[in-house]
N, C-alpha and C positions, 0 to 999 in steps of 0.2 A: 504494500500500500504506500508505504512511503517513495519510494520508485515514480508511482502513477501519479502522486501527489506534486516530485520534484516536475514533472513535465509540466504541471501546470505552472510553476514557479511557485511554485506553496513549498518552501527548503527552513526545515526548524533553524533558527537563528539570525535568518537572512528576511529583510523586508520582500514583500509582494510587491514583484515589476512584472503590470498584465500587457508592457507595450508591444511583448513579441507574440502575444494572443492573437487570437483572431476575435473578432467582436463578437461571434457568436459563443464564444466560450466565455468570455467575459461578460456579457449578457446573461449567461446559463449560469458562472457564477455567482453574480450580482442579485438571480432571481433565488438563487437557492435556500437561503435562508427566512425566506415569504412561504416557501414551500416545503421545509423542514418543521418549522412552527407548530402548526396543526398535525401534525404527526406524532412530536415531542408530547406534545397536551394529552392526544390521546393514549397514547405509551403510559403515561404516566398514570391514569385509570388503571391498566390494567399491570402495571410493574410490580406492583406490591401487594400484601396481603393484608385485606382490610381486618384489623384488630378495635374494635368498637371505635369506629371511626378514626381511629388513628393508618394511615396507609407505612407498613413496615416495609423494608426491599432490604434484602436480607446479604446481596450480592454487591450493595454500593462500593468501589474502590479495587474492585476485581472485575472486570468487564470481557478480560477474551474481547472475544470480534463483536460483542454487543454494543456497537457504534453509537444506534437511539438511547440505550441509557447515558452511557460515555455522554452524549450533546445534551443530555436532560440536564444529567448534575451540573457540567458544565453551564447551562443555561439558570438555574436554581443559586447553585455557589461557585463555587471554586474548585471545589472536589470533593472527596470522601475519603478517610480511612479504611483500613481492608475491614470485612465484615467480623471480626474477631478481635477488633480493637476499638470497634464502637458501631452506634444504631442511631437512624437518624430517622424516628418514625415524623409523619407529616400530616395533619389533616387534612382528610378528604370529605367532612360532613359540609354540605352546602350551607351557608348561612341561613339560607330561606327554606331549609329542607327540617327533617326530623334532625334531632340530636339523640345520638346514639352514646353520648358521653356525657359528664357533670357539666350541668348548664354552671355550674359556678364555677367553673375550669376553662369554660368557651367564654362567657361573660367576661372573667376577671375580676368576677367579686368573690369575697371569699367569706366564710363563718367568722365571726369572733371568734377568740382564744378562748377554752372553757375555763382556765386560770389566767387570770390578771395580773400583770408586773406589778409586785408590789412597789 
């Protein structure tokens, strides 16, 4: 992959020069990430395993050839640690949908303390 990538002038460490493109590659690159988006979104529904609305993916920071995860996290943060050195559950309960979790957890309000600082 990296090979098919340098052809396009995409070389880790080296700026992107698309002047010896042709415009239709550059075009094609230019549209790709309008057309990656909607893809990513939906990946993301099904990447993980819903735990009472919380979405778990259990393989974050280990990807093999799993490219649309790879572009998710990438798209979300920055990256992930391997799946054995931490969990990054996410919610997936629509705001306008049921709550499947502590509405005092989604809200942000919390109980009083049942003991008082003295």
């Amino acid at each position: 992959m990296v090979a098919d990538l340098a052809k396009l002038g995409i070389i880790p460490g080296k700026p992107l020069v698309t002047s010896s493109l042709s415009p239709a590659i550059v075009a094609a690159m230019n549209a790709a990430p309008a057309a990656a988006l909607p893809q990513m979104k939906a990946y993301l529904a099904k990447a993980g395993k819903n735990e009472n609305g919380w979405s778990v993916i259990n393989n974050l920071g280990s990807y093999g050839t799993n490219y649309t995860l790879r572009a998710l996290v990438a798209l979300i943060g920055l990256g992930a640690n391997l799946p054995q050195d931490a969990i990054y559950p996410a919610t997936v309960t629509p705001l306008d949908g049921p709550r499947e979790t502590s509405p005092s957890i989604l809200d942000g309000t919390w109980a009083p303390p049942k003991v008082q600082p003295q």
